[in-house]
C-alpha positions in Angstrom: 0.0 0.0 0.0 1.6 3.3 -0.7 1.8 6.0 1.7 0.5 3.5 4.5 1.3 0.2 6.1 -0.3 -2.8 5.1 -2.1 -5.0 7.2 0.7 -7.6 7.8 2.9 -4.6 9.2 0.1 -3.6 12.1 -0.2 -7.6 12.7 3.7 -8.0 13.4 3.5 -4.7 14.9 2.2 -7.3 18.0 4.2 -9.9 17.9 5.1 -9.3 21.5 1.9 -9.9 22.6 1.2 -13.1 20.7 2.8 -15.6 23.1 0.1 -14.0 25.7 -2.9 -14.6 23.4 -1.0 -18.2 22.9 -1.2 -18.4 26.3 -4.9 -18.1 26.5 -5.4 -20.2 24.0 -3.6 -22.9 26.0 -5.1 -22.3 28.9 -8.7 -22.3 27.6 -7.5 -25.7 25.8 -7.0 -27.1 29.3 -10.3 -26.3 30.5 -11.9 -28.0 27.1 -10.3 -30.8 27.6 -11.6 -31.2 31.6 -15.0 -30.3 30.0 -14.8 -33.2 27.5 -14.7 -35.3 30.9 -17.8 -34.5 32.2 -20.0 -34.5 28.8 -20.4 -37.5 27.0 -21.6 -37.3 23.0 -25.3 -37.7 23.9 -25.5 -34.7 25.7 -27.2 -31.8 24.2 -23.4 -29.5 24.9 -21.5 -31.8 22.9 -22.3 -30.2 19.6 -21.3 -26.6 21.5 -18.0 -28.7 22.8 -17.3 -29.8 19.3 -17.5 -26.7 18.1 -15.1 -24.7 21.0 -12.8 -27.3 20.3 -12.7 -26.4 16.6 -12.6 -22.9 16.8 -9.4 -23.0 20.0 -7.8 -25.4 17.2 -7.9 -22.5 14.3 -7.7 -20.0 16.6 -3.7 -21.1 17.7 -2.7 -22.3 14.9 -3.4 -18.8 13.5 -1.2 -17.4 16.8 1.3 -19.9 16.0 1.4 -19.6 12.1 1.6 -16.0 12.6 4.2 -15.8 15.7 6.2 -17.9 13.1 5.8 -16.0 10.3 6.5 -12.4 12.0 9.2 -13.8 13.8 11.3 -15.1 10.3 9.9 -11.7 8.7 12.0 -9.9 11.4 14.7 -12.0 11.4 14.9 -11.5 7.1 15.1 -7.6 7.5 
């Protein structure tokens, strides 16, 4: 983009932050998978449990992909 920054700049503009949204992610991974104890697959919140579990999935490797990517980006400049 000229004359701005493009979108990837303002992402890896918070790559310090990433580990702590990583972190999160973990952390809300941990309480999924004590959940998954105490629901079986008839229950009516396994669909909703399902789902969490998909979206923690996408959600870090996004944080991961990008920590990675940002991370070789800085090291290339």
């Amino acid at each position: 983009m000229p004359g701005g920054t493009s979108a990837v700049d303002l992402v890896c503009a918070q790559r310090d932050n990433i580990p702590i949204a990583l972190a999160v992610m973990m952390s809300m991974g941990a309480l999924l998978v004590f959940s998954f104890v105490f629901v079986s697959p008839g229950d009516e919140a396994f669909v909703i449990l399902v789902i969490d579990a998909v979206l923690i999935g996408v959600s870090t490797a996004f944080f991961i992909g990008t920590y990675y990517y940002c991370t070789k980006r800085a090291m290339d400049d």
